[in-house]
C-alpha atoms as a printed R data frame, in Angstrom:
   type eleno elety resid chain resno       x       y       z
1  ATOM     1    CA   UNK     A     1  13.503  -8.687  -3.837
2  ATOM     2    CA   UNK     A     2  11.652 -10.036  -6.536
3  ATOM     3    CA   UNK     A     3   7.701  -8.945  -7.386
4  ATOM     4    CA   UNK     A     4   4.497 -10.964  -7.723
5  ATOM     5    CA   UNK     A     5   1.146 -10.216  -9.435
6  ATOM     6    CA   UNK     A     6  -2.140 -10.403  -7.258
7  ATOM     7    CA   UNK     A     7  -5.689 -10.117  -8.338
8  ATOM     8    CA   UNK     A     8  -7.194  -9.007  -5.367
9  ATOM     9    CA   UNK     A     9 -10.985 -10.927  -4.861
10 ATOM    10    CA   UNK     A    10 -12.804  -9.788  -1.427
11 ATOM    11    CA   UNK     A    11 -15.862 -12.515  -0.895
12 ATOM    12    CA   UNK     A    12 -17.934  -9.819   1.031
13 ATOM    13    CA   UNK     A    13 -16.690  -6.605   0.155
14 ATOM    14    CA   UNK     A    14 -16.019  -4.889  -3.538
15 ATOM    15    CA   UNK     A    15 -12.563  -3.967  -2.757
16 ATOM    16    CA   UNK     A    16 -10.230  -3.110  -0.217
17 ATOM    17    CA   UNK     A    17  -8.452  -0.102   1.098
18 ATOM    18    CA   UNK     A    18  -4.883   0.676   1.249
19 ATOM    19    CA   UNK     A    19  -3.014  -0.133   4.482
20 ATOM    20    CA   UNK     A    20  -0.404   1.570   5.858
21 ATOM    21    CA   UNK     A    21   3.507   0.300   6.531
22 ATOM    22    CA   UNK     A    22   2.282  -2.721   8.982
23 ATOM    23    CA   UNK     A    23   5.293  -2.749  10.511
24 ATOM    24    CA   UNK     A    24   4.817   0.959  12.029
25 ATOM    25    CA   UNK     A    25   6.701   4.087  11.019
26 ATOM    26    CA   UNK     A    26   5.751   7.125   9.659
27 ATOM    27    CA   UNK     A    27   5.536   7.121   5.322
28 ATOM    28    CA   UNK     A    28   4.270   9.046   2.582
29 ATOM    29    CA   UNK     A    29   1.853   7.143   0.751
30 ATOM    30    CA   UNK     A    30   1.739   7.752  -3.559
31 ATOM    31    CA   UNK     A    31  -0.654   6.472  -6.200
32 ATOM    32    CA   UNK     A    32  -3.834   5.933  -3.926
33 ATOM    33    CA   UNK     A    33  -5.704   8.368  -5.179
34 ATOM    34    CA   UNK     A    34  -8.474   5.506  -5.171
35 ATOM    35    CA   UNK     A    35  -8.774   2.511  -3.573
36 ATOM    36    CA   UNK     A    36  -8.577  -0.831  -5.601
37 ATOM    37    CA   UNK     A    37 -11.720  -3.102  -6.723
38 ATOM    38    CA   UNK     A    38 -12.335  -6.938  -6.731
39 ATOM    39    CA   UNK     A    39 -10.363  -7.662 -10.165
40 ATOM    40    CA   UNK     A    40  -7.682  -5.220  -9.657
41 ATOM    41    CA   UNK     A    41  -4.172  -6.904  -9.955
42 ATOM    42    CA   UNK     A    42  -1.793  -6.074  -7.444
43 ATOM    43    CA   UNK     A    43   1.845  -6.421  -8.004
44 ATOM    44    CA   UNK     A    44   4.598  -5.864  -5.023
45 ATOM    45    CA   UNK     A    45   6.804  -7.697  -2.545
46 ATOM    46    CA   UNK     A    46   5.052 -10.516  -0.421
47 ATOM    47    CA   UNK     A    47   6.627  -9.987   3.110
48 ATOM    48    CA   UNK     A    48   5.592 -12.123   6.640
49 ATOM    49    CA   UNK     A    49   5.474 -10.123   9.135
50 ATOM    50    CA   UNK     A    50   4.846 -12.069  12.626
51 ATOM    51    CA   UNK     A    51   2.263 -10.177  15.284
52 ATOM    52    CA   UNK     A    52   0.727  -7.963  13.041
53 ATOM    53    CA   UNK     A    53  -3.279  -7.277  13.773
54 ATOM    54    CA   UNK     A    54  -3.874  -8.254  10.194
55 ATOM    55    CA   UNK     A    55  -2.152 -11.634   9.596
56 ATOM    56    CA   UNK     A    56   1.100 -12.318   8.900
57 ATOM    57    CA   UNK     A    57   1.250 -12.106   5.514
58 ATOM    58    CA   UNK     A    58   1.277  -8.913   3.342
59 ATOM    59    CA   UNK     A    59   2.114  -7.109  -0.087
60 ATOM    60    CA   UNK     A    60   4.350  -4.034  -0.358
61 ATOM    61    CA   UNK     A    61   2.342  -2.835  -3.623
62 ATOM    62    CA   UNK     A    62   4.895  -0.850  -6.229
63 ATOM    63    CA   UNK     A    63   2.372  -1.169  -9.084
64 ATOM    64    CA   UNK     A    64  -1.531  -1.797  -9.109
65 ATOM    65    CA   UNK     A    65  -3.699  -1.851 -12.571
66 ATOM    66    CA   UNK     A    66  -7.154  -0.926 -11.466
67 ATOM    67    CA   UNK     A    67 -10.286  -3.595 -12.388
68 ATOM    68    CA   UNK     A    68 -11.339  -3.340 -16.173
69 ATOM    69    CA   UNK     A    69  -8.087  -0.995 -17.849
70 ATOM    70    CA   UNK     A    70  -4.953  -1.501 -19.099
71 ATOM    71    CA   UNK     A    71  -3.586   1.556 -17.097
72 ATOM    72    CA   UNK     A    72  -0.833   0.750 -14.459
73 ATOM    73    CA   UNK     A    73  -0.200   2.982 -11.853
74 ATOM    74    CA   UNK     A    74   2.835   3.100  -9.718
75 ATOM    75    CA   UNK     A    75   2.635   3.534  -6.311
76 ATOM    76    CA   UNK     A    76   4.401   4.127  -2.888
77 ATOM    77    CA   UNK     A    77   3.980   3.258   0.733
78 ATOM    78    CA   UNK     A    78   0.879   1.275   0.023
79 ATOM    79    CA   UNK     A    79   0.658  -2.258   1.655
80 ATOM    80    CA   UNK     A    80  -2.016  -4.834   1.359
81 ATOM    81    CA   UNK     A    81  -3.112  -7.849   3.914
82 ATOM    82    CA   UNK     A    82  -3.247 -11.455   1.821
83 ATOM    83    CA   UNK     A    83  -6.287 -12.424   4.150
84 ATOM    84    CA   UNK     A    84  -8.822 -10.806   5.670
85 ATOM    85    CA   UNK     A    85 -11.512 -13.334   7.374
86 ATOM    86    CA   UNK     A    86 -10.518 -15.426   4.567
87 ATOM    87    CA   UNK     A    87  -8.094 -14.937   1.673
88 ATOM    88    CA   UNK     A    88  -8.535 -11.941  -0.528
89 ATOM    89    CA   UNK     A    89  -5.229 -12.148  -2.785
90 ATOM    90    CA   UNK     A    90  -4.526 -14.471  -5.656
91 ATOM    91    CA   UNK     A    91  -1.220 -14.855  -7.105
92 ATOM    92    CA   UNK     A    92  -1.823 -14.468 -11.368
């Protein structure tokens, strides 16, 4: 599957933090040594994923390039909702 960019932009929060596999399961979970910022760009695999507490709609995050640097750091087992009370990711 192909990848998207996301700038992640929470209206009443200054960032989110990383979700688990929504679709259940145990898995190991690299690259979140800190949680990412409003501004951060988010790139993964969109998937829908019908009945899940968060909304449907979510990012399987492979790469994330924390708020104000050019670093990029690859990552594993981290997921992302695209709304939460409103939406929070932005495709760049």
């Amino acid at each position: 599957m192909a990848t998207e960019s996301y700038k992640l932009q929470h209206s009443s929060c200054t960032g989110m933090f990383w979700r688990h596999d929504p679709r259940g399961g145990e898995n190991v979970q690299r690259g979140n040594d800190n949680w990412p910022r409003n501004g951060s760009i988010l790139t993964g695999i969109p998937h829908t994923l019908p009945g899940t507490k968060e909304g449907p709609k979510w990012l399987e995050v492979v790469e994330w390039q924390p708020v104000g640097t050019d670093k990029k750091i690859a990552v594993q087992g981290l997921w992302m909702p695209f709304e939460q009370h409103g939406p929070i990711l932005y495709k760049v």
